[in-house]
C-alpha positions, 0 to 999 in steps of 0.5 A, a space after each residue: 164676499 159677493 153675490 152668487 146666483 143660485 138659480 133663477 125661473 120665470 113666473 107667467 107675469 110681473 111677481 107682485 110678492 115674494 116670500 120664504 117659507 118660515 123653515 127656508 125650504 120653500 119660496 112662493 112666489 106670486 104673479 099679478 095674473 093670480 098664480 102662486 108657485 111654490 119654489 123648493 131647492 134650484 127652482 124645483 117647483 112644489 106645487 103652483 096654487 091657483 091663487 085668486 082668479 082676478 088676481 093675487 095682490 099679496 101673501 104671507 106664510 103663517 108665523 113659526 109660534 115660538 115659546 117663551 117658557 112662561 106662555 104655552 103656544 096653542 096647538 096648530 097644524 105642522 103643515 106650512 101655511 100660505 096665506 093670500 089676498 086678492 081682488 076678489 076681496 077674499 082671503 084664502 089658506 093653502 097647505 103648502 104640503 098638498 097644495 090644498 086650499 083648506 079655507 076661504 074667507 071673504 073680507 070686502 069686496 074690495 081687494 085684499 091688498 095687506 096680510 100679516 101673521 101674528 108673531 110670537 108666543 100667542 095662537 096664530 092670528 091673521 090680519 086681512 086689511 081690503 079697502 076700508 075694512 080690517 079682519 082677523 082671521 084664525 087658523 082654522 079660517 074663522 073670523 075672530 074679529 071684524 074691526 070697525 071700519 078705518 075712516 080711510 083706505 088702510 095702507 098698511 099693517 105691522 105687528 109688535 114683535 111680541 105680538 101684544 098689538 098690531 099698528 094699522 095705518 090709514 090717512 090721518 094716523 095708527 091705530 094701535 089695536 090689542 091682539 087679544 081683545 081687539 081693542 084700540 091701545 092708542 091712535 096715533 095721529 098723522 096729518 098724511 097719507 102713509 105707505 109702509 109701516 115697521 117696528 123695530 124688532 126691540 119694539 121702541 120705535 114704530 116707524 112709517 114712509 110717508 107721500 109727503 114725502 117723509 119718515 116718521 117714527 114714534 116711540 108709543 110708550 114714550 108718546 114721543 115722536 120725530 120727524 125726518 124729512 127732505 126726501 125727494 119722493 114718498 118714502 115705501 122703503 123702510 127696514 130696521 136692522 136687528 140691532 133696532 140701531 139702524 133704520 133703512 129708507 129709501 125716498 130717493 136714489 140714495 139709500 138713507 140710514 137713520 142712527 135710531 139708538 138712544 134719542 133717536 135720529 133727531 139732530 144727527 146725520 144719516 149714512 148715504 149710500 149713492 150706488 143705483 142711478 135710479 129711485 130706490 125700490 126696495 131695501 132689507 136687513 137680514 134677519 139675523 146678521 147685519 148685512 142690508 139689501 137695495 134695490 133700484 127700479 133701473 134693475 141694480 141690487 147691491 149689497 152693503 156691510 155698515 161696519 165697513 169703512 166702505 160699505 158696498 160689497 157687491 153690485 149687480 144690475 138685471 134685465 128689468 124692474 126689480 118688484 120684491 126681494 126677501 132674505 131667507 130666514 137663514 140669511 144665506 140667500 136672498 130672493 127677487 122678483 122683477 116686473 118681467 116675471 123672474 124670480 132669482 135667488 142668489 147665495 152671499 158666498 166669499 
């Protein structure tokens, strides 16, 4: 089993996101100059979008609404849609068919820099988070709720699985917000500024990367919490495997694995993987299988398999800063942007 590459293109600058459409057929692709280019099959452009003039910080495509049998899912547009944020404080729809933008929404003046979808069962919800300000936004580019505004920047937005509530983080803690009534569930305090926020996907553990420099989980039905520290710079790195078994950080040149079943981390040894000679960047779990993706700021990605006595299946160094990289929905190919503009997609072949 090794990495392939399937096809590679360039962008007009540094690609500050990356995303598969939820179908796979698509991948966006956006440059900090504010242009958003839509990938289909061997670097096929679809269609470039205009983005935001002052720059794109940030997209998101609209969350595949899944039925449970018990909830009926509201009706919303086929179309794929693409959401993105940028400096101009907006947030703007696109229907990735025709390249319209069918809606703008102003959030802030300051720069949007968080969106997220919601998941699950209930109608289609999007959470914008610019400065100090949070929004939900519909589908239909309204705005469902303007929140209070945070006491501090907000740095982050995770939503529970089930899409019952959404995490949004911000120096001192979380706050856990309802996705129906918009209320606040919970706070959660934390006495740092945090990067990155995930739950894992049975929705027990909430987790967030921390500048102090740490990872600290919670278990919010529990009101439990751990603390794993001794990581050599803050920690922006954090992905859950689909086991919720095994949290991915980065925080230093080693990829660190956390064993989250049971108890959780406490008192127990994480996995090291030492390959990249240079700080950890990223890291993703596949969706659906158990393969986990790193990448390192000296342009190194590997591939690693933690059932296997040696984990590491294969390893490949690119010209420049790897900025993002994203697994198709399928699992079969995995997508990077670099500082220098390229974006690659390479196949898990063997």
């Amino acid at each position: 089993m090794k990495l392939t590459e399937a096809w590679t293109a360039a962008l007009d600058d540094y690609v500050i996101d990356l995303a598969w459409s939820p179908d796979g057929t698509l991948l966006a692709a956006a440059s900090s100059t504010g242009p958003v280019t839509l990938f289909g099959p061997r670097a096929t452009v679809r269609h470039v979008l205009p983005g935001h003039e002052a720059g794109t910080n940030v997209i998101a495509w609209r969350a595949e609404q899944k039925s449970d049998g018990e909830v009926s899912v509201p009706d919303v547009p086929s179309a794929p849609v693409l959401a993105t944020g940028g400096q101009d404080g907006a947030v703007k729809l696109w229907d990735a068919n025709t390249a319209a933008c069918v809606h703008t929404v102003e959030v802030s003046p300051a720069w949007v820099e968080h969106l997220a979808w919601r998941p699950g069962t209930r109608a289609p919800l999007l959470l914008a988070a610019a400065g100090k300000t949070l929004k939900a936004i519909s589908s239909s580019g309204e705005i469902a709720h303007a929140f209070k505004p945070a006491p501090k920047t907000l740095s982050a937005i995770a939503w529970h699985p089930t899409g019952a509530c959404a995490a949004v983080s911000y120096f001192g803690g979380v706050c856990l917000w309802d996705g129906d009534d918009f209320h606040a569930q919970k706070e959660l305090g934390y006495n740092n500024a945090i990067h990155a926020l995930i739950w894992s996907p049975d929705g027990r553990w909430l987790v967030s990367g921390n500048q102090d420099p740490s990872v600290h989980l919670w278990i919010p039905e529990e009101d439990q919490e751990l603390n794993m520290s001794g990581y050599e710079t803050k920690v922006r790195e954090i992905s859950f495997d689909r086991s919720s078994r095994w949290l991915a950080t980065g925080g230093s040149n080693d990829v660190c694995v956390w064993d989250c079943s049971d108890a959780g981390p406490e008192g127990r040894t994480p996995i090291m993987l030492p390959r990249h000679n240079a700080r950890i960047c990223a890291v993703a779990f596949q969706h659906d299988h158990g393969l986990l993706a790193s990448a390192a700021i000296d342009g190194s990605l590997a591939i690693w398999n933690l059932t296997r006595r040696q984990p590491l299946i294969d390893v490949i160094n690119l010209n420049g800063v790897i900025t993002k990289i994203a697994w198709s929905p399928d699992d079969l190919a995995l997508a990077v942007g670099t500082d220098k503009g390229a974006v690659l997609v390479f196949n898990i072949t063997g």
